[in-house]
Steps between C-alpha positions, in 0.01 A plus 500: 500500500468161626739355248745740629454410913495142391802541308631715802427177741679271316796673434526621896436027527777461273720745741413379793536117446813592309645658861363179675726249286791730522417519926497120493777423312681751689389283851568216344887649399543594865343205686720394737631170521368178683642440848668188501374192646776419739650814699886346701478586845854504532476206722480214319174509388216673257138710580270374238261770374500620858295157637741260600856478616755208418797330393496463095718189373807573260571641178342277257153446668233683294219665696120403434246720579123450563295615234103519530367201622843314508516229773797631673598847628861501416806254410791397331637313236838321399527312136778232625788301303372156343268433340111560499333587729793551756369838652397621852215739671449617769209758591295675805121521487270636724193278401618116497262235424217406739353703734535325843686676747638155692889469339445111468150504355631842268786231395316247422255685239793648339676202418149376279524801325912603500631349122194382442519555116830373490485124450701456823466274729535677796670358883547691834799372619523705804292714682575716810372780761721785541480899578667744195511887638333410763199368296344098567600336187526168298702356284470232195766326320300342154646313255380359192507358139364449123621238380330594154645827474804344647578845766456513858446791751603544863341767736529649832160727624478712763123484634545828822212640684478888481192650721192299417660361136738292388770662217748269311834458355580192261838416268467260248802348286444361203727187351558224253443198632853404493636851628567569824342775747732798605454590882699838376075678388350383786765664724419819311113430570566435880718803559198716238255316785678577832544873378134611390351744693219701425531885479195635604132352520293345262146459419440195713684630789335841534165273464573295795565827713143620390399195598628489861383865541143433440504187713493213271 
């Protein structure tokens, strides 16, 4: 009698995990698809995954994502005629280096750290106060060179003060040392830049309302 239930049991197993695969592969048949990153507005420019409003550059930029502990929060990327490494980037994050929340002091820090595994030898050949969407701001023009590796990079950050932190913007082209820059990228950055809005709150900003609520 007990052979018989136990036999019973496992047969009444066999059915049930049977139905399960057959559920599941079913679900997985019918799963619908991904939402794409960048939704048109109709206007000129693109909702990304429902965070942040903007202008995207032209057809041949390729979009780059943050992934899990990446050090940006979203970007994009344009392999360029010539030869290696002419490319450009240019990217938004939310969480730029340093943590001071004076612009000149936040600069400062993040030129010690911005490249820094490059090689280059990095120059800010202009800096200057100014408001984008309404937000204090400031802007650095770097240059620099390795003469080993024999390629140079030129970059223009955005450092702007949003509540009580600072996010950042930054576009960095990439050349020979005998090519010349393109102003054509950093156009596409600046318009990208002058566009961005943000779509609803985030994390930090809902904080800082907590904060004011309670006093502090």
């Amino acid at each position: 009698m007990k052979t018989h239930v136990t036999s019973k049991r496992t047969f009444q197993t066999l059915v049930v995990m049977v139905l399960m695969v057959a559920l599941l592969g079913g679900c997985a048949m019918t799963k619908p698809q991904k939402a794409p990153a960048m939704v048109p507005t109709g206007q000129g420019t693109v909702i990304y995954l429902d965070k942040y409003e903007f202008k995207p550059p032209p057809k041949g930029w390729a979009l780059m994502q943050n992934v899990e502990g990446g050090d940006f929060e979203l970007g994009f990327m344009r392999f360029e005629k010539g030869e290696f490494p002419s490319q450009t980037t240019f990217m938004y994050d939310d969480v730029p280096y340093g943590s001071s929340q004076d612009l000149d002091k936040r600069a400062d820090y993040y030129c010690t750290r911005f490249l820094f595994n490059s090689g280059i030898a990095l120059q800010v050949k202009n800096r200057q106060h100014l408001t984008i969407n309404g937000r204090e701001a400031l802007a650095l023009d770097i240059e620099g060179e390795n003469r080993v590796s024999k390629e140079k990079a030129k970059s223009k950050v955005y450092l702007i003060k949003k509540g009580s932190r600072i996010i950042s913007f930054v576009c960095t082209q990439w050349r020979p040392l005998n090519a010349s820059y393109s102003q054509e990228p950093f156009d596409h950055y600046d318009a990208f830049v002058q566009s961005f809005k943000f779509v609803k709150k985030d994390f930090y900003d809902t904080f800082d309302e907590e904060l004011k609520k309670a006093g502090l």
